[in-house]
C-alpha positions in Angstrom: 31.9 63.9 8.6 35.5 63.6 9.6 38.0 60.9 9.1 39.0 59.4 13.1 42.1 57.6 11.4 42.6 53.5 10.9 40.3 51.7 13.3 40.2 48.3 15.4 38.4 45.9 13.3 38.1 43.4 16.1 35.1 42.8 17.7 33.2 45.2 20.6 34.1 42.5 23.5 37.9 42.0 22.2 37.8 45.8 22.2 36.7 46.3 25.4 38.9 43.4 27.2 41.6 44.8 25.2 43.3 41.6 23.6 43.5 40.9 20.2 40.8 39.7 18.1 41.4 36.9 15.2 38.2 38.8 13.4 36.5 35.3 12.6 33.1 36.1 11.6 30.3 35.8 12.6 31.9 35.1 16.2 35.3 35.5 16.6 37.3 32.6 18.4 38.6 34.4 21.3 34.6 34.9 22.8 33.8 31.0 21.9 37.3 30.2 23.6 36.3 32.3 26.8 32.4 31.3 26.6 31.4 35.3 26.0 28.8 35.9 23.9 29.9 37.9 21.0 28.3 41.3 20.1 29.8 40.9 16.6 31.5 43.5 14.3 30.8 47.3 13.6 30.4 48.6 9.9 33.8 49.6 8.7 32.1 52.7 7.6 31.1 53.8 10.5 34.1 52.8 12.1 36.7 55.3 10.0 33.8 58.1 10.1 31.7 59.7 12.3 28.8 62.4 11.5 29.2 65.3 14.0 25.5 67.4 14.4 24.3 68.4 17.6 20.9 66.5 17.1 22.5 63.0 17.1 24.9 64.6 19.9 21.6 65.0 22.0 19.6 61.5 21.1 23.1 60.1 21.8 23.0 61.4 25.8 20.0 60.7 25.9 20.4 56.8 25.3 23.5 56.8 27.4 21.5 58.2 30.1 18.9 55.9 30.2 21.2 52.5 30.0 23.1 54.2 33.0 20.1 54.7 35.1 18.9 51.0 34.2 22.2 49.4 35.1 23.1 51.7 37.9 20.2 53.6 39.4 20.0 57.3 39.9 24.0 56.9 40.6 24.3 56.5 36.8 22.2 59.6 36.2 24.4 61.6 38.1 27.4 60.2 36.5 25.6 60.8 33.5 25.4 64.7 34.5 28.4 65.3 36.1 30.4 63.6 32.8 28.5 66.0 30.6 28.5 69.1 33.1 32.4 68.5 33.0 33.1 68.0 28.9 32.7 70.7 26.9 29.6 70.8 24.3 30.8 69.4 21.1 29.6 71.1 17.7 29.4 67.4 16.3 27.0 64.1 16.7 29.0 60.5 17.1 26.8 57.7 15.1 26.6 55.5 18.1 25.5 51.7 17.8 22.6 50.9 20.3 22.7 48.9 23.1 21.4 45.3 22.7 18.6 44.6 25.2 19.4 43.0 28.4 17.6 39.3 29.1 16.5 38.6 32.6 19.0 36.7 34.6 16.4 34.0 35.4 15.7 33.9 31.8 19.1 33.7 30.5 19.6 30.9 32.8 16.5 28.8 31.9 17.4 29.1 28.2 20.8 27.9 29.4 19.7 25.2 31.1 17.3 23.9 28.7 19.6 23.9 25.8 22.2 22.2 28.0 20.4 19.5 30.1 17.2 18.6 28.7 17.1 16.6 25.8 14.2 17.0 23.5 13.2 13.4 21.0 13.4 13.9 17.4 10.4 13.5 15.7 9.0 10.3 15.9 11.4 9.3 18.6 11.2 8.7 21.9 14.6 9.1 22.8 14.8 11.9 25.0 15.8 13.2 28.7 14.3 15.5 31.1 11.8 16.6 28.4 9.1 16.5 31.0 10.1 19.8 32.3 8.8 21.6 29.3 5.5 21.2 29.5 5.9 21.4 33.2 7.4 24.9 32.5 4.1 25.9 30.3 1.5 25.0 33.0 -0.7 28.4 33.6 0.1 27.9 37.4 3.6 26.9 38.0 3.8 25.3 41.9 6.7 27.4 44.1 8.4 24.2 45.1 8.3 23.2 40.9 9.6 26.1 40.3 12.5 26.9 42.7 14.2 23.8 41.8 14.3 24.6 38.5 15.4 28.0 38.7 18.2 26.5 41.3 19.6 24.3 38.6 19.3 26.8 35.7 21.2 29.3 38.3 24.3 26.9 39.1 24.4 25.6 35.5 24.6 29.4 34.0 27.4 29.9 37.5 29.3 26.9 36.3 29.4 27.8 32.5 30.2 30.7 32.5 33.0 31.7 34.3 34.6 33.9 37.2 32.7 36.9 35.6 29.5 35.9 37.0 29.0 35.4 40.3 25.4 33.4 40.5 26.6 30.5 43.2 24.4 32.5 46.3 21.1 33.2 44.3 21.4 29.3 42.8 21.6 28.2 46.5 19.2 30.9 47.6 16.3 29.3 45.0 17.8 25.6 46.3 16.9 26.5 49.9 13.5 27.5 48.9 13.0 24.5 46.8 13.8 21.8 49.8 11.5 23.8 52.0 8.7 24.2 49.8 9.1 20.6 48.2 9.0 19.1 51.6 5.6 21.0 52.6 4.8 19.8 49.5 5.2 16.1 50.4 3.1 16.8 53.3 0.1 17.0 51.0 -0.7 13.2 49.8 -2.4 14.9 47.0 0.4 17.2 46.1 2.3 14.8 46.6 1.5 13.0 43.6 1.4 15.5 41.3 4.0 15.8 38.3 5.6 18.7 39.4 6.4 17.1 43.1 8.2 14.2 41.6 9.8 16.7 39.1 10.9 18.6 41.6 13.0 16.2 43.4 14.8 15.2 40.2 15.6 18.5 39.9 17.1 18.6 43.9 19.1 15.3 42.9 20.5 17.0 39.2 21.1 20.0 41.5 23.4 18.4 43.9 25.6 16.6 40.7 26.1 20.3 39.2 27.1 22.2 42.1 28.7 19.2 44.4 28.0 20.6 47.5 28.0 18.4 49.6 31.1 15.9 49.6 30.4 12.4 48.9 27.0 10.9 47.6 25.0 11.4 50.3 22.7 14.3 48.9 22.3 13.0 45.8 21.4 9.7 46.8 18.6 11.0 49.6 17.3 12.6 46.4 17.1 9.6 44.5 15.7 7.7 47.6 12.8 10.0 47.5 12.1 10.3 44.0 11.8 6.3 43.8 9.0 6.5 47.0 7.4 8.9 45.2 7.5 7.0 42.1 6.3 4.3 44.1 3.3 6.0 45.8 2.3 7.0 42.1 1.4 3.7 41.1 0.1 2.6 37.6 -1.8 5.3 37.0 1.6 7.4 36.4 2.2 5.8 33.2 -0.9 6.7 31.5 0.1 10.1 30.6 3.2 11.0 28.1 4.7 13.4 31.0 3.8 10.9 34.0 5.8 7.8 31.9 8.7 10.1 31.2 8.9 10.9 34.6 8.4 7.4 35.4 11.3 5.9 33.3 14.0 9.2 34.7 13.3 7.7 38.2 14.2 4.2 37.0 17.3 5.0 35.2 18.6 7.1 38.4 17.5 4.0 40.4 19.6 1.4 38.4 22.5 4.1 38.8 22.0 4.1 42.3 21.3 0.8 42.8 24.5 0.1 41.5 27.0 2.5 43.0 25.5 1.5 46.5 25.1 -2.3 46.0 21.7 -1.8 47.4 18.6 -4.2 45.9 16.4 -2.0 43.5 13.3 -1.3 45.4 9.8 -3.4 44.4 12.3 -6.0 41.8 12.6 -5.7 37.9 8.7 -6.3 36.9 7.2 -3.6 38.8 9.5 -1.3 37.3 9.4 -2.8 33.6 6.2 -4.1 33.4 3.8 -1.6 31.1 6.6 1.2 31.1 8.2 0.6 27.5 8.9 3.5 24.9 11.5 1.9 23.4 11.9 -2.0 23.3 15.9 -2.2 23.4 16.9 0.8 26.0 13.7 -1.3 28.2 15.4 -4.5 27.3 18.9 -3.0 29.0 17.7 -1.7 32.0 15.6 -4.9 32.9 19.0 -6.6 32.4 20.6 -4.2 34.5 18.1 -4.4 37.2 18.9 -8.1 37.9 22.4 -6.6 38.1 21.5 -4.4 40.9 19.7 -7.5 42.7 22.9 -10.2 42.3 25.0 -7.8 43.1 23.2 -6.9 46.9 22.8 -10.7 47.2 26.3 -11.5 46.7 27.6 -9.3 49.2 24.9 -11.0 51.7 26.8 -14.3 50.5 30.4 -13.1 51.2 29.8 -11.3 54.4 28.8 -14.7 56.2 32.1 -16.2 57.6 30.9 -19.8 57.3 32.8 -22.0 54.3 30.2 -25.0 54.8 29.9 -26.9 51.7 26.1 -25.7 51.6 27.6 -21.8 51.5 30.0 -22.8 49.1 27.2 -24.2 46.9 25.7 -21.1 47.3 28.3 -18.7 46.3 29.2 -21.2 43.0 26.0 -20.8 42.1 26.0 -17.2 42.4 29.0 -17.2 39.5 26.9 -19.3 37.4 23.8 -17.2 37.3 26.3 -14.0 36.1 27.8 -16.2 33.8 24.4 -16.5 32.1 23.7 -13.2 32.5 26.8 -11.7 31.1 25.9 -13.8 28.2 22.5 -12.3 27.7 23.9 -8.8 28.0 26.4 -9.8 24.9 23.6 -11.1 23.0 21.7 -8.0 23.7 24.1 -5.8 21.7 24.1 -8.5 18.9 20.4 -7.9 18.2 20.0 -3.9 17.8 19.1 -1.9 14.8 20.9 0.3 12.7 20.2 3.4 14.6 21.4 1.6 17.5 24.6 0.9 16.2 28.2 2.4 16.9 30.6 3.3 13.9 34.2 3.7 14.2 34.3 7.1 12.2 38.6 8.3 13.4 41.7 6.3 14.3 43.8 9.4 17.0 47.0 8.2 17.6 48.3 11.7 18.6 48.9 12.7 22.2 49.2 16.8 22.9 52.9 17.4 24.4 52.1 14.2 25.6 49.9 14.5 28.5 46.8 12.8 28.7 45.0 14.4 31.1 44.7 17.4 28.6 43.9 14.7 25.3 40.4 15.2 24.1 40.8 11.7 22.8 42.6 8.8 23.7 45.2 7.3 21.1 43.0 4.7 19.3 39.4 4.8 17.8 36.5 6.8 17.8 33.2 6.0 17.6 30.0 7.9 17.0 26.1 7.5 17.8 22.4 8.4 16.6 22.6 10.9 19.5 23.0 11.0 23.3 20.5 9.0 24.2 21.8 6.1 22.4 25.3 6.6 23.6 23.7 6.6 27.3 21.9 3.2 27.1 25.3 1.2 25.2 27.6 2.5 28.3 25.2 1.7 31.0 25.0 -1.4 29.3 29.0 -1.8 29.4 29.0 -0.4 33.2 26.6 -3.3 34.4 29.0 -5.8 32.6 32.2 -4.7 34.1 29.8 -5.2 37.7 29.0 -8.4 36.8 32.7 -9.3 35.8 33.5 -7.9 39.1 30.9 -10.2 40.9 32.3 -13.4 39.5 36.0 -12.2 40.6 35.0 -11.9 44.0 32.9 -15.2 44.1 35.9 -16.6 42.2 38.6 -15.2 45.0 36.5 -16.1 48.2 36.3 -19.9 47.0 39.7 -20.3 46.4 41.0 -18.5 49.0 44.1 -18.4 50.4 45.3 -19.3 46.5 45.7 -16.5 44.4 42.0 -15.7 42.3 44.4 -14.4 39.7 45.1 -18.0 38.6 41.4 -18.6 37.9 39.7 -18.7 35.0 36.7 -17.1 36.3 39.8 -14.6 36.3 41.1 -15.0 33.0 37.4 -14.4 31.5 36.4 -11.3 33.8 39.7 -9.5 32.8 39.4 -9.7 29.0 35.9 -8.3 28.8 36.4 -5.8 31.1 39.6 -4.5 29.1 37.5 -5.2 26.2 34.3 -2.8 28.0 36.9 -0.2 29.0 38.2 0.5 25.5 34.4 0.3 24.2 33.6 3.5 27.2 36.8 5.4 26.4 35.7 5.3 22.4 32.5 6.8 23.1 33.6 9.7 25.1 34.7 12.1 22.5 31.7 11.7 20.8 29.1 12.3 24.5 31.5 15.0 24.8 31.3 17.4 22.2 34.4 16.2 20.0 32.7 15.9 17.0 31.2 19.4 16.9 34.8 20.8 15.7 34.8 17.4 13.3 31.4 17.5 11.4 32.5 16.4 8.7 33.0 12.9 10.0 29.6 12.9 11.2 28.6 13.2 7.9 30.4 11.0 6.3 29.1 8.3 9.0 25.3 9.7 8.4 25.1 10.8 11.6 23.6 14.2 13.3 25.5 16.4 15.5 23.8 14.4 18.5 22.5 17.4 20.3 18.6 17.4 20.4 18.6 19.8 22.3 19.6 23.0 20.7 21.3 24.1 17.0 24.7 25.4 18.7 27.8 24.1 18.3 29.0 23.9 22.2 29.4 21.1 24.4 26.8 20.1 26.1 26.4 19.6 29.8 24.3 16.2 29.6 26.6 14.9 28.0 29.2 15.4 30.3 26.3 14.6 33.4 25.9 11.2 31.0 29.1 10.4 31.2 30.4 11.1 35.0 29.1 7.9 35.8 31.0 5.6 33.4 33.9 7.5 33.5 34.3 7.1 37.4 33.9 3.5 37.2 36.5 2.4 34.7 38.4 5.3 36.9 38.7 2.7 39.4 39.0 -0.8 37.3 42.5 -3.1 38.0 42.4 -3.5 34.6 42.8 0.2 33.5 46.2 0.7 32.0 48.0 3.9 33.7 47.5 6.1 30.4 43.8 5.3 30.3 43.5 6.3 34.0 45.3 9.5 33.5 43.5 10.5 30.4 39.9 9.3 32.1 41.2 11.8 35.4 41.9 14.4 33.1 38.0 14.0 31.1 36.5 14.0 34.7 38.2 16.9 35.4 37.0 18.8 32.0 33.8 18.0 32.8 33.9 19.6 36.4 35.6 22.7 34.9 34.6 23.1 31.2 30.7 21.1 31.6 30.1 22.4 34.9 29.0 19.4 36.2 31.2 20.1 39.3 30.7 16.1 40.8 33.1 14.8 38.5 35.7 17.3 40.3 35.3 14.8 43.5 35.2 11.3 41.2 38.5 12.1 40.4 39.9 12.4 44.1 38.6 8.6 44.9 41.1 6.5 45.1 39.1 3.0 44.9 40.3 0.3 43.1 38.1 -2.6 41.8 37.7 -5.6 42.3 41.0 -5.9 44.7 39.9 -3.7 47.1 36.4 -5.3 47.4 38.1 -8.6 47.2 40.1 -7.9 50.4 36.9 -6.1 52.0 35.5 -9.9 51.1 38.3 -11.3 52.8 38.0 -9.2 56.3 35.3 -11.1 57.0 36.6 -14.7 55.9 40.0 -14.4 57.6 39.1 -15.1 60.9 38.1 -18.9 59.7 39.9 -19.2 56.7 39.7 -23.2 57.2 36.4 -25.1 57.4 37.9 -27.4 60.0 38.7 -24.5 62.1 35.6 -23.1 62.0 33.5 -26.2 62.5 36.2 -26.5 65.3 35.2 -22.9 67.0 31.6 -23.0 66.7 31.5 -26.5 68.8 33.6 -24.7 71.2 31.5 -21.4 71.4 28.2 -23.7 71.6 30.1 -25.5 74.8 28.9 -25.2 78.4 32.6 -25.1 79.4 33.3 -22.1 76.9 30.0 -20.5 77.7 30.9 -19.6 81.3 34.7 -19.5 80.8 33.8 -15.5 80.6 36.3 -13.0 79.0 39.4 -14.6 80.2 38.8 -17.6 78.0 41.2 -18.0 75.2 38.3 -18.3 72.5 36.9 -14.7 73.7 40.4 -13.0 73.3 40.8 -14.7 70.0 37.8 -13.3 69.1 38.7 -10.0 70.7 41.9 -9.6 68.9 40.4 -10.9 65.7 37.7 -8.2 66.3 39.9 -5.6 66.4 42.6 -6.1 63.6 39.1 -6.6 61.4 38.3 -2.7 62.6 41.9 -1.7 62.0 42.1 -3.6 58.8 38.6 -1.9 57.6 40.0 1.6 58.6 43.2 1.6 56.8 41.0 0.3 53.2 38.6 3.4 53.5 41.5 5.9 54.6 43.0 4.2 50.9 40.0 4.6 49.2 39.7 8.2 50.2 43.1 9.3 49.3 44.6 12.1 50.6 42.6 15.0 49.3 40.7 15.6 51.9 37.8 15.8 49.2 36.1 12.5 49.6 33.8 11.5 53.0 34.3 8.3 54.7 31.0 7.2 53.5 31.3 7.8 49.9 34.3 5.4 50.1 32.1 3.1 51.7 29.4 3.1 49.5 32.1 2.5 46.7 33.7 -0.5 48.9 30.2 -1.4 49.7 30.7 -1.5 53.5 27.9 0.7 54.6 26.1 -2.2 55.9 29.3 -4.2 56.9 30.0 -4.9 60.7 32.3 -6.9 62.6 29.3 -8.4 64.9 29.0 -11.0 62.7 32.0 -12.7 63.6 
C-alpha cells in the first residue's frame, strides 16, 4: 500500500462536477439543491491508500470494460483497449468502488411518478388521489393504450424534475402519440370502452397535457376532461361497485367541477347523478355537491346577463339569481363550521420576513401559516374557498348589471363580496407553503401541531409535484381577483412560476402570463351586451319600432339598421380589445383561453 497524499472528502458527484462539496451526510446539499441523486461518500481509508497487486489491477479492467461496453457499445470496448494498449502495465492494483447498477429509464420514471403524483390513503382512510393506477399497474395484462399514457406522464414528469441533464421531452411525447392513438381505437370498442384502464387512460392524457403544457391555452386539457366525463357517463352505476371503478369515478367528478368552473359551462347530468351513491368521505362529498350548484348558477347567470332586455320580469330574474348565492354562500360558511378535527386548519408560523424583498422569490407570504392532515385535506378546503370567491363574483355582476349606469362599487352586494373574498384570498395564500413542500425543511412545527409530513405518497423529504398540480388552480384564480393586493399578486406570480420550474407542472408557466382581471372585466363583458339599451324606455321604444311594418321594409338605409350596424360593430371592437387585455402581451396565452376565462366562448353579437 502506498500513501496518494490528502484527498477530496466530498462526495463522488461534487467530485466529478468539480464544485465544492459541504460534506453533509448522508446527502450532501449541493445534489438535493441540484435534484442529483447522491452516490454518497468513499471510506477515508481507502481514499488516502490504495493496494497496488496485479490481480486487483486485472479484476479492475475487467469491470471497467464491461460498464463501457454497457453504456457505449463495442465503442467503449475499444476505448477500453486502446486506453490500456497506450498506458503502461502497472506493478500495482487500485481498490476501486463498484459501479451502482443502472435502473431502466422507464422504471426510474414510474417510480418518479408514483412518488410524486399519486397519492396513496393512510390506513383506514380514504383520502387519496390517482391511487387507481396502482392496481391498474399490477394487472397481468397491461392494455397498450393504459399503458402508454402512463409511461408519457412518468416520462415528462422525470423531463421536468430533473433538469437540462436529461433530455426525455421526445420519448415522453413519443409514448403520448401512441397513447391518443391507441386510446382512441380503444374507444372504438364499446366494451373496451368501459373498462377501467380506458377511462384511466384519458385522465392520464388530461394530467399529461397540465405537466408538459403543450399546447397553449386549455383546449387539450379540457377535450380530455370532456371525454373522461362521457366515459364516466357511459359507465353508469355499475362503475361504483368496485373500489378502483368509484375512485375513478370521484377523479372524473372533481376534474369536472374544475372544469365546470373555469369554463362557466353547466356540469353535465346535474349534482344527483354525480353525488348520489358515490360517497367515501361525507364532508369532501358534501363540498363538491355544493360546488356543483356553483358550476350550474354560474352557466345560468351568464344566460341571464347576455339577454339585452331590462323588463321588470328579467330584472326579477337576475335579483333572484343574487338571492339564491346569497343562500348558498351561506351554506358553504356553515359547511366549514361543522368539520372534524382532522379536517381542521392550524396556524402553526407567523413569517413576516421578505427575502431582499422580492416576492416573487418568498416561499411564504408575510403573515400566517397554516397546516393540514395531508394533501387531500388541503385540496377539498381551497376548492371550497375557489367556489366561494365564484359565487362572490356572481352576485357582483348581478349586483353591477341592475344598477347600471351607477357605479356597483357603491353596492352592498359589493361591500359583502369584497370582504370575503379578501378574507378567501388570505385563507389560499396561508395554505400554500404547506401544499408546497414548506414544511419539509420546518418539521418541527409539524410536530408540534400533530401533524404528518402530508406526503402519502412516499417517505422523502422533496416537494411533491401534486401538490403543486393541487394548487395551479387556486393560485391562478386569486391571480386574477380585484381584490388582490399588488404584493399578493407578485408573490402568487412568483409560486406559479416555482411550480412550472421547480414542480414541473409546466401549466402554471402559462397562468402566469394571463392577464384577466375578475370580476371587472366580466362585468364590462356583462355590459357589452347591455349597452346598446341601457334604458328600458329605449328599449321598449326600439323593439316597437323593429316589430313595425314601416321599419320592416325601410331596408338597410333606415336609421334603426345603422344604429344597429354601428352598435354591432363597436360591440366586436369593444370585445376584441378585452380579450387582446386578457391575453397580455406574451404572446403565450390563445385567444380562446382568454375567452374561456372571460366566459365569452359562447357570447355573440347576434343577439342584439
Amino acid at each position: 500500500m502506498v500513501y496518494c497524499g490528502k484527498p477530496s472528502r466530498g462526495c463522488q458527484m461534487c467530485r466529478t462536477r468539480r464544485i465544492k462539496c459541504d460534506e453533509t451526510k448522508p446527502t450532501c446539499n449541493q445534489c438535493a439543491k441540484s435534484r442529483r441523486i447522491c452516490p454518497g461518500y468513499k471510506d477515508e481509508f481507502d481514499l488516502v491508500f490504495r493496494n497496488e497487486t496485479q490481480a486487483t489491477e486485472r479484476r479492475a479492467r475487467k469491470a471497467n470494460k464491461k460498464a463501457l461496453e454497457q453504456k457505449y457499445g463495442k465503442d467503449g470496448e475499444s476505448s477500453e483497449s486502446s486506453a490500456s494498449s497506450s498506458s503502461p502495465a502497472s506493478s500495482t492494483d487500485t481498490w476501486i468502488i463498484p459501479a451502482s447498477p443502472q435502473v431502466p429509464l422507464e422504471d426510474q420514471a414510474a417510480c418518479h411518478f408514483v412518488s410524486n403524483y399519486v397519492l396513496v390513503p393512510p390506513q383506514g382512510s380514504v383520502r387519496g388521489y390517482m391511487e387507481f393506477l396502482i392496481p391498474l399497474m399490477k394487472l397481468g395484462n397491461v392494455p397498450p393504450h393504459f399503458r402508454y399514457a402512463f409511461d408519457a406522464c412518468a416520462l415528462a414528469s422525470l423531463n421536468n424534475r430533473v433538469g437540462t441533464g436529461n433530455d426525455f421531452e421526445k420519448e415522453a411525447l413519443g409514448k403520448y402519440t401512441k397513447a391518443l392513438s391507441a386510446t382512441f381505437a380503444a374507444i372504438q370498442n364499446p366494451e373496451v370502452a368501459r373498462q377501467d384502464t380506458t377511462l384511466a387512460s384519458v385522465l392520464l392524457l388530461g394530467l399529461f397535457e397540465n405537466i408538459t403544457a403543450r399546447q397553449l391555452g386549455m383546449l387539450a386539457w379540457g377535450s380530455h376532461i370532456e371525454g373522461a366525463i362521457q366515459l364516466a357517463r357511459a359507465r353508469g352505476r355499475k362503475q361504483l361497485r368496485t373500489k378502483v371503478g368509484l375512485a375513478m369515478f370521484i377523479a372524473v367528478r372533481t376534474q369536472m367541477i374544475i372544469h365546470s368552473l373555469s369554463t362557466s359551462k353547466s356540469p353535465v347530468m346535474g349534482a344527483d347523478w354525480w353525488m348520489n351513491d358515490t360517497v367515501r368521505d361525507e364532508h369532501a362529498s358534501d363540498c363538491q355537491r355544493l360546488n356543483i350548484v356553483i358550476g350550474e348558477l354560474r352557466a345560468e347567470t351568464n344566460r341571464l346577463l347576455t339577454t339585452p332586455t331590462r323588463s321588470p320580469d328579467h330584472v326579477e330574474k337576475v335579483m333572484d339569481m343574487i338571492k339564491r348565492c346569497q343562500a348558498h354562500d351561506l351554506a358553504c360558511a356553515n359547511w366549514s363550521k361543522n368539520l372534524p378535527d382532522h379536517f381542521q386548519a392550524k396556524t402553526v408560523a407567523w413569517e413576516d420576513n421578505v427575502p431582499y424583498g422580492d416576492y416573487t422569490k418568498a416561499e411564504v407570504y408575510p403573515g400566517r401559516v397554516d397546516a393540514y392532515q395531508d394533501l387531500w385535506v388541503c385540496s377539498v378546503w381551497n376548492m371550497m374557498r375557489c367556489s366561494r370567491l365564484v359565487l362572490a363574483s356572481i352576485i357582483v355582476r348581478c349586483a353591477a348589471w341592475i344598477s347600471s349606469p351607477v357605479d356597483y362599487r357603491t353596492t352592498p352586494e359589493y361591500a359583502t363580496a369584497a370582504r370575503t373574498c379578501v378574507d378567501t384570498i388570505t385563507d389560499i395564500i396561508a395554505s400554500v407553503p404547506y401544499q408546497l413542500g414548506w414544511f419539509s425543511k420546518r418539521k418541527d412545527l409539524l410536530e408540534r401541531a400533530n401533524f404528518s409530513s402530508g406526503f402519502g405518497c412516499g417517505e422523502e423529504d422533496a416537494q411533491k409535484g401534486l401538490g403543486g398540480y393541487f394548487m395551479t388552480w387556486p393560485l391562478a384564480l386569486i391571480h386574477g381577483q380585484d381584490y388582490i393586493t399588488d404584493s399578493q399578486r407578485a408573490w402568487v406570480q412568483g409560486r406559479l412560476e416555482y411550480i412550472g420550474n421547480q414542480l414541473g407542472v409546466r401549466y402554471a408557466h402559462m397562468l402566469t402570463q394571463l392577464n384577466v382581471r375578475v370580476p371587472s372585466m366580466l362585468i364590462r363583458r356583462d355590459g357589452l351586451v347591455a349597452n346598446p339599451f341601457p334604458q328600458a324606455h329605449d328599449f321598449q321604444k326600439l323593439l316597437s319600432g323593429r316589430l313595425s311594418p314601416a321599419a320592416a321594409g325601410a331596408g338597410a338605409n333606415d336609421p334603426l339598421h345603422q344604429r344597429e350596424a354601428m352598435q354591432r360593430e363597436t360591440i366586436q371592437r369593444q370585445t376584441a380589445e378585452l380579450v387582446s387585455k386578457a391575453m397580455g402581451t406574451s404572446g403565450k396565452i390563445d385567444e380562446w383561453t382568454a375567452k374561456t376565462w372571460l366566459q365569452l366562448q359562447n357570447f355573440t353579437t347576434t343577439t342584439i
